[in-house]
Backbone atoms as SQL, in Angstrom:
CREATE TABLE atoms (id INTEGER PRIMARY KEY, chain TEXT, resi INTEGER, resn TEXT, atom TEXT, x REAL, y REAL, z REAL);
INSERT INTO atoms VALUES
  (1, 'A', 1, 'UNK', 'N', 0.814, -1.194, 0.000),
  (2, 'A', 1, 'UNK', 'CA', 0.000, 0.000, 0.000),
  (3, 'A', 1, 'UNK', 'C', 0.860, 1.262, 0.000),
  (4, 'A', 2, 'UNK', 'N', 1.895, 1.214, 0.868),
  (5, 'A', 2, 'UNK', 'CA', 2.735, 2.394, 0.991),
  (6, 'A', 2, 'UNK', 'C', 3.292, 2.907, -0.807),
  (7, 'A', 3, 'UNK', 'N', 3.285, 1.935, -1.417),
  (8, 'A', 3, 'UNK', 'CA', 4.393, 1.727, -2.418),
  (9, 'A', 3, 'UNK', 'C', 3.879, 2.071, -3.463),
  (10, 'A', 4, 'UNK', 'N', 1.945, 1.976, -3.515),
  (11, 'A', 4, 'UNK', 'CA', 1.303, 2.250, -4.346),
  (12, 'A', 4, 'UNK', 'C', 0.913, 3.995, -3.949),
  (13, 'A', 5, 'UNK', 'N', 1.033, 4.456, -2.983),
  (14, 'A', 5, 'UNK', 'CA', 1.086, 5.397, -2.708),
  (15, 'A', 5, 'UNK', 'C', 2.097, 6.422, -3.192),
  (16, 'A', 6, 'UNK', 'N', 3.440, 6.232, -3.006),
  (17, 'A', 6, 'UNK', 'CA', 4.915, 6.770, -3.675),
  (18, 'A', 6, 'UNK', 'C', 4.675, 6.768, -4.923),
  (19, 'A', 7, 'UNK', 'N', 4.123, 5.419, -5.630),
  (20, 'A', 7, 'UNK', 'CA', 3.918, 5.683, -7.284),
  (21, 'A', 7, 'UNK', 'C', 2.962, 6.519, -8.022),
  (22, 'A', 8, 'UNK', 'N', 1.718, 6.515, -6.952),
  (23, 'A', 8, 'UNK', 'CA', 1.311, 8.050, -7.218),
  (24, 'A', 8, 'UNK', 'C', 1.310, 9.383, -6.898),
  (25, 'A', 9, 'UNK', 'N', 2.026, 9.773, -6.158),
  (26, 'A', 9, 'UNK', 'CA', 2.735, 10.914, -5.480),
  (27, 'A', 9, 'UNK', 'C', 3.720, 10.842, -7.224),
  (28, 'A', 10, 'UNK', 'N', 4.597, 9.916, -7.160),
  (29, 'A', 10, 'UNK', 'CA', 5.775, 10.534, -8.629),
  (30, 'A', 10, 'UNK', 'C', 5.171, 10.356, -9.870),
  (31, 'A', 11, 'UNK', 'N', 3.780, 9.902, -9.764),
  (32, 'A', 11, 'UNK', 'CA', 3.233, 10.153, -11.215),
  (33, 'A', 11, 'UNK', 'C', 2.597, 11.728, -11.396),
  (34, 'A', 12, 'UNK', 'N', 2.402, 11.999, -9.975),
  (35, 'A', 12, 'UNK', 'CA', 1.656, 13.882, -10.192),
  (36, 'A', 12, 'UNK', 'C', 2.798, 14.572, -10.064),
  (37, 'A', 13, 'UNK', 'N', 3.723, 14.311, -10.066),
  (38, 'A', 13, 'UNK', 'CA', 5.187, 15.211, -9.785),
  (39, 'A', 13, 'UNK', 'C', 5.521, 15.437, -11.205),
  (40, 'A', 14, 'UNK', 'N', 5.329, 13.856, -11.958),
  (41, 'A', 14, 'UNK', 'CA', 6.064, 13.927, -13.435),
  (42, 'A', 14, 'UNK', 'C', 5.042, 14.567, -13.696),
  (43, 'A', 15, 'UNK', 'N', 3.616, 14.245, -14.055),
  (44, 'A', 15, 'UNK', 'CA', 2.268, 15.368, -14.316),
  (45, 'A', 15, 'UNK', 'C', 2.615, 16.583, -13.989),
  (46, 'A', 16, 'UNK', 'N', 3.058, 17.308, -13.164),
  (47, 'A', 16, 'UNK', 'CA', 2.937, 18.663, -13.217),
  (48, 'A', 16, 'UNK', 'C', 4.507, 18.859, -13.616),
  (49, 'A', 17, 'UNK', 'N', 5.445, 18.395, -13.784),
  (50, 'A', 17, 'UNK', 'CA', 6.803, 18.846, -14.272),
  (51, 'A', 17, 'UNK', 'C', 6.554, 18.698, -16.161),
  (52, 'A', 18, 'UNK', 'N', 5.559, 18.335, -16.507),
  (53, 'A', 18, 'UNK', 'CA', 5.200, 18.314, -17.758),
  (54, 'A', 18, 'UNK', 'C', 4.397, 19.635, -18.153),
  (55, 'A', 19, 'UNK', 'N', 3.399, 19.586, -17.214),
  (56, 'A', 19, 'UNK', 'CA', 2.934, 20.540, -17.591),
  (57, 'A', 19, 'UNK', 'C', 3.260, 21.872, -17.500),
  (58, 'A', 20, 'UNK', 'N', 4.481, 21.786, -16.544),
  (59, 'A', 20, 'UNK', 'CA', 5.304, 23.234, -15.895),
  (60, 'A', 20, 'UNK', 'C', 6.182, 23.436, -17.381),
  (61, 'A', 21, 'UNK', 'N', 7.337, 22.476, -17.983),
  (62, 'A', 21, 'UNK', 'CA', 7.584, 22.545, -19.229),
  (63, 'A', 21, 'UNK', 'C', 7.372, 22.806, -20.302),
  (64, 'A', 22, 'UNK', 'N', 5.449, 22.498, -20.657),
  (65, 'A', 22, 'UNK', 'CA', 4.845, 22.972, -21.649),
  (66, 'A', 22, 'UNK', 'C', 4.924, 24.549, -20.881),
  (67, 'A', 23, 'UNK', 'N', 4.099, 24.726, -20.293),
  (68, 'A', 23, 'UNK', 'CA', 3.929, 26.014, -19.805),
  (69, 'A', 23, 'UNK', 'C', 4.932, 27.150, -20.428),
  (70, 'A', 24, 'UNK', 'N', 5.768, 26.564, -20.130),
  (71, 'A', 24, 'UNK', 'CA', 7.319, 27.960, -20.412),
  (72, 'A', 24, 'UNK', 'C', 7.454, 28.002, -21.641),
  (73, 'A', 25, 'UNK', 'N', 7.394, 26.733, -22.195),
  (74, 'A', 25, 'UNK', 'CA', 7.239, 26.560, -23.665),
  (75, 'A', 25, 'UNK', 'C', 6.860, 27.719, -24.568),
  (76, 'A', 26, 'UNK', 'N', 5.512, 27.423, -24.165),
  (77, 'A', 26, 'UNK', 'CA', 4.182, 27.704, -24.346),
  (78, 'A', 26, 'UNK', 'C', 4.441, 29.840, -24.679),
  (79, 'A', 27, 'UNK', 'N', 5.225, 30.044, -23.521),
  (80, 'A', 27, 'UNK', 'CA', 5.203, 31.036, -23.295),
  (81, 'A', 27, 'UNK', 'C', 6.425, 31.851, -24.224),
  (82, 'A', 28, 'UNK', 'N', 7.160, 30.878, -23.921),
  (83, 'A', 28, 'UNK', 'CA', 8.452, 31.321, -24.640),
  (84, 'A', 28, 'UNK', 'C', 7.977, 31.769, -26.671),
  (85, 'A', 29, 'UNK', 'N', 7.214, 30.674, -27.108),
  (86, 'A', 29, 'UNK', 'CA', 7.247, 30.445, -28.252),
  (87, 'A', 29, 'UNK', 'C', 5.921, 31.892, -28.761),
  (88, 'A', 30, 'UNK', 'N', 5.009, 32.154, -27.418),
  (89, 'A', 30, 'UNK', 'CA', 4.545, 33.166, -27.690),
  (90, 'A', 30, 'UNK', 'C', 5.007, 34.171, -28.082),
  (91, 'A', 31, 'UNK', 'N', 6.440, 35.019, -27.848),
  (92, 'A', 31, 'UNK', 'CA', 7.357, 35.724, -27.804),
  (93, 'A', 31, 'UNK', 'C', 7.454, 36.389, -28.798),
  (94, 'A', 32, 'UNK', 'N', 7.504, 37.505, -29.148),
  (95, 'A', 32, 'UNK', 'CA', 7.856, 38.369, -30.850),
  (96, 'A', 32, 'UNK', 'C', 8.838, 38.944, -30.803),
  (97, 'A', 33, 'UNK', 'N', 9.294, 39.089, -31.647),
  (98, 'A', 33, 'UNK', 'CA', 10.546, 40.168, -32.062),
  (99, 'A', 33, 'UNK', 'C', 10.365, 41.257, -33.097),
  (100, 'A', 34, 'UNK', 'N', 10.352, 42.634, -32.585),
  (101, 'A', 34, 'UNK', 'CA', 10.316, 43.644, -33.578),
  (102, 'A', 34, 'UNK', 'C', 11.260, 44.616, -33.867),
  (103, 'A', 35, 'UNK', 'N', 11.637, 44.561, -34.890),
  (104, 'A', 35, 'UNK', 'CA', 13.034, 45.781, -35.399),
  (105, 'A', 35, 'UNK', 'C', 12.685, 46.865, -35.111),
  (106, 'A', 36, 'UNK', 'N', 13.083, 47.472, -34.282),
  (107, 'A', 36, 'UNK', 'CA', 12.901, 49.079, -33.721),
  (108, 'A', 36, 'UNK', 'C', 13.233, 50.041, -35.109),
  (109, 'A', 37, 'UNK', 'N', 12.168, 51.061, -35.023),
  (110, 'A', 37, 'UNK', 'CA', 12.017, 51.670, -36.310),
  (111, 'A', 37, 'UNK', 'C', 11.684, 51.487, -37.616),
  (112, 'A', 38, 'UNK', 'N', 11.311, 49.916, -37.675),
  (113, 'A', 38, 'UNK', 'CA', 10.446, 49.454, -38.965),
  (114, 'A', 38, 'UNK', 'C', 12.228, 49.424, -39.937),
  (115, 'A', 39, 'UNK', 'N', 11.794, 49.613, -40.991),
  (116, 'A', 39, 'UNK', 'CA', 12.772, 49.370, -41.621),
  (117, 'A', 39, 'UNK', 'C', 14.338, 50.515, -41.775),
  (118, 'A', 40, 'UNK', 'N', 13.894, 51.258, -41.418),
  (119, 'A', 40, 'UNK', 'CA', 14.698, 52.535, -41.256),
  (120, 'A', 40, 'UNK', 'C', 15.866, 52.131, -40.068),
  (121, 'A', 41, 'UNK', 'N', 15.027, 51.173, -38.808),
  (122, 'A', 41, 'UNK', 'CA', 16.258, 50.559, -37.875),
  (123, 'A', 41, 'UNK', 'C', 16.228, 51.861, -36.807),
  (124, 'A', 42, 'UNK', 'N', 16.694, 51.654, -35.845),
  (125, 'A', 42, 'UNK', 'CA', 17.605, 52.418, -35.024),
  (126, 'A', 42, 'UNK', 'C', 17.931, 53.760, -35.201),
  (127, 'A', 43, 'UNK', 'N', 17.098, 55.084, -35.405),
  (128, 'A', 43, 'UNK', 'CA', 17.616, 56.041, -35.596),
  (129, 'A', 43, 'UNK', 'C', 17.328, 57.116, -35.286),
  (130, 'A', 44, 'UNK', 'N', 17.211, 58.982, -36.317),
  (131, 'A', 44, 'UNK', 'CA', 16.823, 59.465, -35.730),
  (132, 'A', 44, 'UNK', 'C', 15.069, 59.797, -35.851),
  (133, 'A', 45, 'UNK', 'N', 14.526, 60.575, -34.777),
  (134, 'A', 45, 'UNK', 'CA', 12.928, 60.187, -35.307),
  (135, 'A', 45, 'UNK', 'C', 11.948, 58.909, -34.709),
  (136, 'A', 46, 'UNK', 'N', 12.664, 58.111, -34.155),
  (137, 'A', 46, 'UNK', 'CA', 12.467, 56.900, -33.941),
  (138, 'A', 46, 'UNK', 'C', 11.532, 56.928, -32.904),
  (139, 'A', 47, 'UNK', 'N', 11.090, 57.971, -31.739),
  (140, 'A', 47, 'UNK', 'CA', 10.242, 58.481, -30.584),
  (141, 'A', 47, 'UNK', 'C', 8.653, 57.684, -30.835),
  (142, 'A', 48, 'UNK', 'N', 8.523, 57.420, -32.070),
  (143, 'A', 48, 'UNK', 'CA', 6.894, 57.324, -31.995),
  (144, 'A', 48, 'UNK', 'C', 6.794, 55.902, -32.547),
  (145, 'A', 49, 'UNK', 'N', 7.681, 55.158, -32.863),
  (146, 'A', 49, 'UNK', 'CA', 7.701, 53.990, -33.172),
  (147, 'A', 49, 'UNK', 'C', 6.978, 52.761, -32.684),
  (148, 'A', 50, 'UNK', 'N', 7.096, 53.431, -30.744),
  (149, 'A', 50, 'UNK', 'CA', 6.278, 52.307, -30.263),
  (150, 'A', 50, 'UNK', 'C', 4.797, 52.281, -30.471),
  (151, 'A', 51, 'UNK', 'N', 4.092, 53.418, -30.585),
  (152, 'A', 51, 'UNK', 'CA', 2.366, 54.143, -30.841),
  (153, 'A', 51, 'UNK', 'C', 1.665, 52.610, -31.664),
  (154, 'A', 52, 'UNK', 'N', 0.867, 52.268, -31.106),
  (155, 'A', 52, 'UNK', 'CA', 0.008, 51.569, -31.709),
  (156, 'A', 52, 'UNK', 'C', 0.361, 50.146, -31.484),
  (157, 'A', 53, 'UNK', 'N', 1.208, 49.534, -31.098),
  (158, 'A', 53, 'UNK', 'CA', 1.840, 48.219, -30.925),
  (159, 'A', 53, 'UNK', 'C', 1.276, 47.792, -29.514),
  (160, 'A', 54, 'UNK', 'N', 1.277, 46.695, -29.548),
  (161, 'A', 54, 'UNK', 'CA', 1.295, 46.135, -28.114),
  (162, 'A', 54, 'UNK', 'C', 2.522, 44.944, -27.987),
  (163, 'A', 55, 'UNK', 'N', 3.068, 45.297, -26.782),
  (164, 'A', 55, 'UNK', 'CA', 3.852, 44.550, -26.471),
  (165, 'A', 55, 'UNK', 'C', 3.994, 43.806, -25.061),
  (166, 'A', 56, 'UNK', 'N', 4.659, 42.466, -25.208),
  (167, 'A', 56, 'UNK', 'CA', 4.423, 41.239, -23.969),
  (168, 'A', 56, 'UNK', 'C', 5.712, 41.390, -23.204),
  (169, 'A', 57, 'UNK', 'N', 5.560, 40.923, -22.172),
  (170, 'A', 57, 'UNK', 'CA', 7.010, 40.311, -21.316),
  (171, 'A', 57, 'UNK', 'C', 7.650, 39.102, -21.930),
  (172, 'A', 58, 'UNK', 'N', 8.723, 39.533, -22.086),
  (173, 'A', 58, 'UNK', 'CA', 9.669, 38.530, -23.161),
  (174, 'A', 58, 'UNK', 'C', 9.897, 38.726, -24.678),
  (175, 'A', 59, 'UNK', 'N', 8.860, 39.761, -24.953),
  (176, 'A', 59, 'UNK', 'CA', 9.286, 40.352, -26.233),
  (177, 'A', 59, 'UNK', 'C', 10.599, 40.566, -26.476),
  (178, 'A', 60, 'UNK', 'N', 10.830, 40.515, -27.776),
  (179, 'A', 60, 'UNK', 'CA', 12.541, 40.692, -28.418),
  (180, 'A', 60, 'UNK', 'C', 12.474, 42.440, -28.853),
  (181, 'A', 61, 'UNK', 'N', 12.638, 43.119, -28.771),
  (182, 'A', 61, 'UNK', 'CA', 13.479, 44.717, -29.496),
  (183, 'A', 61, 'UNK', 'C', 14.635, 44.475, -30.281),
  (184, 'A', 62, 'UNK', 'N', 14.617, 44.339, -31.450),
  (185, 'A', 62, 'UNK', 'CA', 16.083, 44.314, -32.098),
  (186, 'A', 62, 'UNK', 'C', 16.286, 45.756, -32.335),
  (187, 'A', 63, 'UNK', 'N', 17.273, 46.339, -32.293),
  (188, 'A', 63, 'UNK', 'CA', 18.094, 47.432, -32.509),
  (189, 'A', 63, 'UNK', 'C', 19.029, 47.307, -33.815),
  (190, 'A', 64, 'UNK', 'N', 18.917, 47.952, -34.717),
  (191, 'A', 64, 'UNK', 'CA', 20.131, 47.392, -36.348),
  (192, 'A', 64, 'UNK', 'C', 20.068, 48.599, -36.138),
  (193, 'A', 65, 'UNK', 'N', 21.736, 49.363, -36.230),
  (194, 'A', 65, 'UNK', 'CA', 21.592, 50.475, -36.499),
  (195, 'A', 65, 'UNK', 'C', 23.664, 50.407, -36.949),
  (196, 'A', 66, 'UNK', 'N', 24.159, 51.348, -37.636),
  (197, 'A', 66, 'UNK', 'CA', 25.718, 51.050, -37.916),
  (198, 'A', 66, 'UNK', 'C', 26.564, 51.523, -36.561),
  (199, 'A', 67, 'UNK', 'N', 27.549, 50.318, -35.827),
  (200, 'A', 67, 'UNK', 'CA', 27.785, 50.194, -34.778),
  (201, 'A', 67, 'UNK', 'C', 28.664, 51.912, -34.444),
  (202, 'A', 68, 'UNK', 'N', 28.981, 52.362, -35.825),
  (203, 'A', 68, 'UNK', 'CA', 30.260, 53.299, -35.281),
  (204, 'A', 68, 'UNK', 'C', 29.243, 54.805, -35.203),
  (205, 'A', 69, 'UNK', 'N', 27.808, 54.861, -35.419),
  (206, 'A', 69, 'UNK', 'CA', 27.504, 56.018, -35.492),
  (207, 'A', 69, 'UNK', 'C', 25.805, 55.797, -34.524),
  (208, 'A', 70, 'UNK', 'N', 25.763, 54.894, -33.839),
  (209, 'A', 70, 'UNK', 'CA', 24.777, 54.856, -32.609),
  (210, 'A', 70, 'UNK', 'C', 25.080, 53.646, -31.350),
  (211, 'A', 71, 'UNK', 'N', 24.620, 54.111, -30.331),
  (212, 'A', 71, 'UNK', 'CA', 24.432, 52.724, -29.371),
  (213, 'A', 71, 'UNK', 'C', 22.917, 53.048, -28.780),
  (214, 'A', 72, 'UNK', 'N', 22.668, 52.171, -28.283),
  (215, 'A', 72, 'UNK', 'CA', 21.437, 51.898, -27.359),
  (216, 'A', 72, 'UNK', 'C', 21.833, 51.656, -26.089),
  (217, 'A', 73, 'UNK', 'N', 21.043, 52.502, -25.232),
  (218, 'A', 73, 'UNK', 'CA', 21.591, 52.410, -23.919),
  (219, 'A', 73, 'UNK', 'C', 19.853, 52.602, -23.105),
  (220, 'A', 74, 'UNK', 'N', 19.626, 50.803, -22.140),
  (221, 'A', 74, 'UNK', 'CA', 18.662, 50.741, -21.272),
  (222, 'A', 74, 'UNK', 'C', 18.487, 51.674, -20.277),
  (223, 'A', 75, 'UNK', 'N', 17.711, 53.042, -20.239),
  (224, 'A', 75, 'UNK', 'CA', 17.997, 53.593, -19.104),
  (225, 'A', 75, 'UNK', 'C', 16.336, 53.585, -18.085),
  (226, 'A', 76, 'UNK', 'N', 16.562, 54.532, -16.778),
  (227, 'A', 76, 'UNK', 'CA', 15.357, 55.052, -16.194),
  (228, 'A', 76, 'UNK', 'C', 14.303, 55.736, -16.766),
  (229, 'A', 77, 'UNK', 'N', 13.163, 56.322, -16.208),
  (230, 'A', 77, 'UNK', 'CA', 12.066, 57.310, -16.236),
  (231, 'A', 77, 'UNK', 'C', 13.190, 58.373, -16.409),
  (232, 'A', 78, 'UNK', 'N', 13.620, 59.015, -15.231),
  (233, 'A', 78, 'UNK', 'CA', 14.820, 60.126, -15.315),
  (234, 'A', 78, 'UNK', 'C', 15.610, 59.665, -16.107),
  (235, 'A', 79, 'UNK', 'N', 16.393, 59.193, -16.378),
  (236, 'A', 79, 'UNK', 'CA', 17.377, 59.127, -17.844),
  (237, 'A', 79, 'UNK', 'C', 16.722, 59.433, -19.112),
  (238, 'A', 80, 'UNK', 'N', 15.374, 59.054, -19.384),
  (239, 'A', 80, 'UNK', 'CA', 14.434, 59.008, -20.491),
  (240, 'A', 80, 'UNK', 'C', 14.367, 60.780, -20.796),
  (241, 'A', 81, 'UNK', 'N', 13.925, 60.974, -19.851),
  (242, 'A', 81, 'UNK', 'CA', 13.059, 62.400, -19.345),
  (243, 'A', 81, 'UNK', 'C', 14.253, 63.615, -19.831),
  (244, 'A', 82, 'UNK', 'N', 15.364, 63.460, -19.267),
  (245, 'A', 82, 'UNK', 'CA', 16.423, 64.020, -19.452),
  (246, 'A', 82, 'UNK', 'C', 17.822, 64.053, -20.228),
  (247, 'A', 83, 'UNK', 'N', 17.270, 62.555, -21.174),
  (248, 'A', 83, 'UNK', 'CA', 18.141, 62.314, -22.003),
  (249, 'A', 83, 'UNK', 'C', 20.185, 62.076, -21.214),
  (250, 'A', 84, 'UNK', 'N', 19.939, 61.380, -20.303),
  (251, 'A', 84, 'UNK', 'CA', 21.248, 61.472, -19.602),
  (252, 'A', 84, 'UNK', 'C', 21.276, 60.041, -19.397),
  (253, 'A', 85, 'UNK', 'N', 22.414, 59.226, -18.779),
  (254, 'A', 85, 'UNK', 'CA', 22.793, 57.989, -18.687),
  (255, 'A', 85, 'UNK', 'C', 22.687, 57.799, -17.250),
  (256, 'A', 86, 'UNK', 'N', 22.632, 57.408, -16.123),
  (257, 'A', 86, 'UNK', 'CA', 22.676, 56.787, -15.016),
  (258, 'A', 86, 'UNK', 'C', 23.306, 56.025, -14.468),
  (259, 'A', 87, 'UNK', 'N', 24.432, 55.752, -14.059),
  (260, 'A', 87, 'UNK', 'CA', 25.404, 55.245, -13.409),
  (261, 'A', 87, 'UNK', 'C', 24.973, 54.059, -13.817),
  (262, 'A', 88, 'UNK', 'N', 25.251, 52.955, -14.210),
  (263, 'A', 88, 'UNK', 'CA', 25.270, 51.152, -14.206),
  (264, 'A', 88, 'UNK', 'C', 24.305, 50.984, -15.301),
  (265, 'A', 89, 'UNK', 'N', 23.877, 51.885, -15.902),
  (266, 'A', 89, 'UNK', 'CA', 22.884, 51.701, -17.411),
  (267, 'A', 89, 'UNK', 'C', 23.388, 50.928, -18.299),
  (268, 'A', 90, 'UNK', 'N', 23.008, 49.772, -18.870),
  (269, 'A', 90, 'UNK', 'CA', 23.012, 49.046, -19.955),
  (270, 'A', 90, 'UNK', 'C', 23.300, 49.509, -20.986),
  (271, 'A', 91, 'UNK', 'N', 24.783, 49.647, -21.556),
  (272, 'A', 91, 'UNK', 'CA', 24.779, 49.700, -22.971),
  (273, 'A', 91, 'UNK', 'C', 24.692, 48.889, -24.328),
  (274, 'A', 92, 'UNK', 'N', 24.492, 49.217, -24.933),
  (275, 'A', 92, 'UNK', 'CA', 25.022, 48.115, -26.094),
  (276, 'A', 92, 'UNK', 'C', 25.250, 49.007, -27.070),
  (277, 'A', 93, 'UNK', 'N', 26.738, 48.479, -28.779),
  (278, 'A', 93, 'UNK', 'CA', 27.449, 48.977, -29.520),
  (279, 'A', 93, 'UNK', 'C', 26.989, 47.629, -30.715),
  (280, 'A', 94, 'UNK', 'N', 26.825, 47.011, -30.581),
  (281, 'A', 94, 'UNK', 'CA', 26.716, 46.149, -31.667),
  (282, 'A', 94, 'UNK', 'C', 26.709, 46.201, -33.124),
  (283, 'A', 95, 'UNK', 'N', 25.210, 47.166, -33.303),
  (284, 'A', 95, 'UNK', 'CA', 24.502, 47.170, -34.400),
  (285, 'A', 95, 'UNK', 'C', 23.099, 46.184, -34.521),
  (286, 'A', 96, 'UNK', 'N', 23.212, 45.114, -33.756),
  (287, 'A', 96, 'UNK', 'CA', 22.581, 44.176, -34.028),
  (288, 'A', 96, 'UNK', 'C', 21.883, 43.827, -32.528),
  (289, 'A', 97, 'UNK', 'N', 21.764, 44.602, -31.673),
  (290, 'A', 97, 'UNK', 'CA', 21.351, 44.274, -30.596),
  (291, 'A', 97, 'UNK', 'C', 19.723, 43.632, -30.119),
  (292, 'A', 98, 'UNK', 'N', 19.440, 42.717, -29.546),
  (293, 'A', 98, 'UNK', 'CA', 18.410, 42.311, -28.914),
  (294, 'A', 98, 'UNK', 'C', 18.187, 41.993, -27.560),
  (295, 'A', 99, 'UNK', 'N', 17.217, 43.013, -27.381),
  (296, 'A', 99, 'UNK', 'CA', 16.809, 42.768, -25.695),
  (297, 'A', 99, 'UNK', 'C', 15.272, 42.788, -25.196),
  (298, 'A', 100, 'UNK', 'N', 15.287, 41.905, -24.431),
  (299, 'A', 100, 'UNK', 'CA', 14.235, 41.350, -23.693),
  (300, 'A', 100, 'UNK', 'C', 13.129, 42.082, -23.735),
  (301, 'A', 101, 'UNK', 'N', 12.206, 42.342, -23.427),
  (302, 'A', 101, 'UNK', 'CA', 11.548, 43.424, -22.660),
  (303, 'A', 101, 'UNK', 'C', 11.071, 42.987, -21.037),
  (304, 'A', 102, 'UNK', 'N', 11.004, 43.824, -20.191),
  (305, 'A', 102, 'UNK', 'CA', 10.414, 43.308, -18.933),
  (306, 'A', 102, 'UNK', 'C', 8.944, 44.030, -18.741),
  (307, 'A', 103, 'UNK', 'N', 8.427, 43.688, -17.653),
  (308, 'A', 103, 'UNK', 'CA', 7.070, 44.219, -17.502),
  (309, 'A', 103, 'UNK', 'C', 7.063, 45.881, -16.890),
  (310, 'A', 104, 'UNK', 'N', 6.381, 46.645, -17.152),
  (311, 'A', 104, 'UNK', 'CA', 6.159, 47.881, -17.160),
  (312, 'A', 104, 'UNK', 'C', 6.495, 48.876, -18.439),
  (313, 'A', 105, 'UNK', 'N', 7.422, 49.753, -18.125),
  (314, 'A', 105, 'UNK', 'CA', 7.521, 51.231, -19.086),
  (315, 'A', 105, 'UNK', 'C', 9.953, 50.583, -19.299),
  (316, 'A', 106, 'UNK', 'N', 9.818, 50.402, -20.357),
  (317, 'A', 106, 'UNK', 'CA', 10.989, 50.337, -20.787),
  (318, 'A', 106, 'UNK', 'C', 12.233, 51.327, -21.689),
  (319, 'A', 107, 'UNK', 'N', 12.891, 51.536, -21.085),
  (320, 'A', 107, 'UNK', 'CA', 13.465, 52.819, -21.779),
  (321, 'A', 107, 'UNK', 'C', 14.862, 52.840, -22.477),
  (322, 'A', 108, 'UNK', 'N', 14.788, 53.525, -23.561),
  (323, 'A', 108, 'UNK', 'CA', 15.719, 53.434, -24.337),
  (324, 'A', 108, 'UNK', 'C', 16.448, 54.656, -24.898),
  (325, 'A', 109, 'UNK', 'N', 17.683, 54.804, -25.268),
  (326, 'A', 109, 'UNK', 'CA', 18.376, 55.946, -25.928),
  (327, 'A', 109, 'UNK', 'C', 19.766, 55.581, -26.480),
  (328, 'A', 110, 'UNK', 'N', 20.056, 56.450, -27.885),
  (329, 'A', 110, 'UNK', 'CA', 20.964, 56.737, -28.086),
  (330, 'A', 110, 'UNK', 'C', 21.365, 57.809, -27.087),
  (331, 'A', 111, 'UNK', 'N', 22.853, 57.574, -26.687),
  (332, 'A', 111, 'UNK', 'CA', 23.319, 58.587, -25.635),
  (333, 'A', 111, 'UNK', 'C', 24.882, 59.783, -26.232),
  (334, 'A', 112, 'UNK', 'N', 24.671, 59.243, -27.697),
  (335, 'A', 112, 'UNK', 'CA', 26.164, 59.656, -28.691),
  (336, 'A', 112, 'UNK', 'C', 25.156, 61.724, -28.431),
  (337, 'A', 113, 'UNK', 'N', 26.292, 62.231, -28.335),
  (338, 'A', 113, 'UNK', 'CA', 25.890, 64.397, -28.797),
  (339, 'A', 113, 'UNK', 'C', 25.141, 64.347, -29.546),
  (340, 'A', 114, 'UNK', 'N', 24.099, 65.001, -29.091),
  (341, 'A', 114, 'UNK', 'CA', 22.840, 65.278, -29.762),
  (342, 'A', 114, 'UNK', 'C', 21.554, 64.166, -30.502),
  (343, 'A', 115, 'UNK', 'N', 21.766, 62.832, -30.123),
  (344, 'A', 115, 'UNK', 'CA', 21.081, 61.919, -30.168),
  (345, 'A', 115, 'UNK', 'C', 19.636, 61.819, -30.009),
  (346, 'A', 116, 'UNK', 'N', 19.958, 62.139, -28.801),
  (347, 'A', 116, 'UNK', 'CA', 18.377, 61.842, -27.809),
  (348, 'A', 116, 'UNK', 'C', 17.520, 63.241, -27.876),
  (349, 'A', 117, 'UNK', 'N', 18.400, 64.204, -27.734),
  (350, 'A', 117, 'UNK', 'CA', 17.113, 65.071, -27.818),
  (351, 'A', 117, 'UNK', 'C', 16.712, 65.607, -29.285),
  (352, 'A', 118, 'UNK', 'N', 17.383, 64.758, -30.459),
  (353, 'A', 118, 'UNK', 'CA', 16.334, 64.796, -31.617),
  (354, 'A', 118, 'UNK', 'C', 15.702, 63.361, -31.757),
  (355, 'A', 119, 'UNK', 'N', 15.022, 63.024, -30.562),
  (356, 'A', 119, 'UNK', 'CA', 14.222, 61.352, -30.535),
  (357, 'A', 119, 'UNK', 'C', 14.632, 60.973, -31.445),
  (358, 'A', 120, 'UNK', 'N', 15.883, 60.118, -31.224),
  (359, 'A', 120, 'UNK', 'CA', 16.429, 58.833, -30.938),
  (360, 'A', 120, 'UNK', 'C', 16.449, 58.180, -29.708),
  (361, 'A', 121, 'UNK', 'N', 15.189, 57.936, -29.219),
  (362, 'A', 121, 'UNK', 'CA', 14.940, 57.720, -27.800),
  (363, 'A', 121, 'UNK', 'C', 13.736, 56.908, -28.253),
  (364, 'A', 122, 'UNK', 'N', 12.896, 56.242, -26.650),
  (365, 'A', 122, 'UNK', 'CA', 11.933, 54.999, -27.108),
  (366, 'A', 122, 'UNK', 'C', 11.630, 54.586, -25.432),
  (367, 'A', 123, 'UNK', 'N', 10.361, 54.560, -25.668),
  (368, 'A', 123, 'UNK', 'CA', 9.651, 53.816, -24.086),
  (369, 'A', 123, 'UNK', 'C', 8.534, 53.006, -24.804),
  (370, 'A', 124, 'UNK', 'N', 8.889, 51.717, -24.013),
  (371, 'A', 124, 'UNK', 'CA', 7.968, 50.925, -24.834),
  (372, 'A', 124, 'UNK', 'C', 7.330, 49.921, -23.476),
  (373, 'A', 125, 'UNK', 'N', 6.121, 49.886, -23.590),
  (374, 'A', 125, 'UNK', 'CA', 5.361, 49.485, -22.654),
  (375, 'A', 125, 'UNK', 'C', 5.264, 48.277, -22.788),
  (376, 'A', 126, 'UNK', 'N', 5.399, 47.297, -21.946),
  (377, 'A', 126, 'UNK', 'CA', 5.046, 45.720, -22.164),
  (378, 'A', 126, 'UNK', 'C', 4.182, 45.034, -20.484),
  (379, 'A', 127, 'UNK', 'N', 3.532, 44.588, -21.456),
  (380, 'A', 127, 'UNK', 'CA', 2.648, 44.033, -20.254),
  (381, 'A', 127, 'UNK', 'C', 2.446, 42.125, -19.936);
């Protein structure tokens, strides 16, 4: 009796470690990826890009833009607001960059002279 007991205790363990697997799956494969700025990429003007989109947690942002004449840099509300960098802010130089999105208001900038305050900048909401 005990034994038939243990074998069903590890049959709902494997049952829900299956279904925990699909799950992420599930979620993962939901996932999109969109080239920031449509085909133009990464540039200047780029401020209104997000308008009309909806976007998820785990979404992809690709960034293409030519590595020697922009970067993308993850910043704050205040970094956004003020076009400035914040101590430990995420950069990237690539050209080819992709990043996550997380849940809430996500923020973005070129931080190269005179970048950001002719929007080359980006807050993109994901829920």
């Amino acid at each position: 009796m005990g034994q038939e007991r243990g074998s069903a205790m590890a049959t709902k363990g494997i049952v829900l470690l299956v279904l925990l697997c699909f799950t992420i799956q599930w979620e993962i494969a939901q996932a999109k990826s969109y080239m920031v700025g449509g085909v133009t990429g990464w540039t200047f003007g780029v401020q209104s890009w997000p308008k009309g989109k909806k976007f998820r947690v785990g979404d992809i942002l690709v960034f293409k833009y030519l590595p020697t004449a922009h970067n993308v840099v993850k910043v704050n509300h205040y970094g956004y607001k003020t076009c400035s960098v914040p101590k430990g802010s995420f950069i990237t130089r690539t050209g080819n960059d992709h990043i996550k999105l997380r849940k809430g208001n996500n923020f973005f900038l070129c931080n190269l002279p005179g970048h950001c305050i002719n929007a080359m900048k980006i807050v993109v909401y994901a829920t």
